[in-house]
C-alpha positions, 0 to 999 in steps of 0.5 A: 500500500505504502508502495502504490501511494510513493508511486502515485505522489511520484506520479503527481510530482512529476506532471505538476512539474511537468506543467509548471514547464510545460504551461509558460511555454505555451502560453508565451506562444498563445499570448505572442499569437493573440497579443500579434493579432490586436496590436497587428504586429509584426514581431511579438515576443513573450516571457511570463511566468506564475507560481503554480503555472495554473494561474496562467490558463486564467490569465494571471502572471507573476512576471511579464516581459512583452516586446512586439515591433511594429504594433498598432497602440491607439491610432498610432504605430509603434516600432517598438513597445516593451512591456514589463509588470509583476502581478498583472491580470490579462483577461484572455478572453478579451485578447482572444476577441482582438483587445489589448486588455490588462485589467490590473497590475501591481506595478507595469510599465511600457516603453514606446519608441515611435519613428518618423516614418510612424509620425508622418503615416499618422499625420497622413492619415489623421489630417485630410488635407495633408498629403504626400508627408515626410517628417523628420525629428529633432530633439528640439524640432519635428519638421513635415514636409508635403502638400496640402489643400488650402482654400481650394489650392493644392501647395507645398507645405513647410510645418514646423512643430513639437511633440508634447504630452498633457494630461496622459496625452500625446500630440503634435503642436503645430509651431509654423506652417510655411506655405510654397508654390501657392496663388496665396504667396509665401505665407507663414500661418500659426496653428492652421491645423490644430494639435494632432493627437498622437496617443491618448493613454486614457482611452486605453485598456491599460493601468498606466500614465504617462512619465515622459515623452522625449524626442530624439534624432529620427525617434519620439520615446514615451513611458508610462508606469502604474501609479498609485492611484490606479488599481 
């Protein structure tokens, strides 16, 4: 009798090891697949682990680490985001259905870096005048370059302006607009466009505020953290 009990505690020690192998393995490729097809990225690596490994069929981690290239947050692309948190629930169901969703986390932070190219494709497709934009980034200065439709005439455009947060927003501020190649001469017009908001972290499933938006050569870099106020 002694024997046959040694036996099954045996057995069950090995498939609880089993699993606690076994489980973060296939929910890092679940979470890597689903997590891919909400923020439409190209590229997503996943890394999480909870004690016991159970906890992570109902979508609880003790640790995260999530990089993804490429992804779609809000309405702007990022070409690269990192996510790391302790303690962080991920509702499955909603990432099954396409939703990028941590309902609470005791701490969490994300790391974006936005690119000029991502700039531009936002501008182009937020602002319906503007047309044909490239940007380029400074860490004092962002510059669009393009056309636009401006009292019924298509002109070359120069805009000049920063990236600025407000209120867990993110947003371009027009500074200048330089306009060329127009019946209305070389006119310099103030903010014409309004701010183009780039990311607003308040209509995100996500526990997070912005920390710091910084601009650098080529590259916009944000992070956001878990503060005390949130759950």
């Amino acid at each position: 009798m002694r024997k046959t009990l040694t036996f099954f505690v045996g057995i069950l020690l090995v498939l609880l090891v089993a699993l606690q192998i076994a489980l973060p393995i296939l929910a890092e490729k679940t979470l890597e697949s689903k997590i891919g097809q909400a923020l439409r990225a190209t590229e997503v690596k996943a890394d999480v682990s909870a004690l016991p490994a159970p906890l992570l069929l109902l979508g609880h981690m003790d640790r995260v680490d999530i990089s993804a290239r490429d992804a779609l947050l809000g309405e702007v692309r990022a070409a690269k985001l990192h996510l790391t948190g302790r303690d962080v629930d991920i509702p499955l169901d909603a990432v099954s259905k396409g939703q990028f969703v941590i309902k609470e986390a005791k701490e969490l932070k994300i790391d974006g870096t936005l690119t000029a190219a991502n700039l531009a494709d936002l501008l182009r497709r937020q602002v319906d005048r503007l047309e044909d934009v490239t940007v380029t980034i400074e860490p004092s200065l962002a510059v669009a370059e393009g056309k636009a439709k401006i009292a019924g005439q298509t002109a070359d455009i120069h805009v000049e302006g920063l990236v600025l947060e407000d209120d867990n927003r993110v947003y371009f501020r027009m500074t200048k607009l330089v306009l060329k190649n127009s019946l209305l001469g070389r006119a310099v017009i103030g903010n014409f466009f309004g701010d183009v908001e780039i990311l607003d972290f308040r209509r995100l499933n996500l526990p997070v505020e912005l920390d710091t938006v910084e601009m650098q050569d080529g590259q916009v870099v944000l992070t956001a953290s878990q503060h005390k106020n949130n759950p």
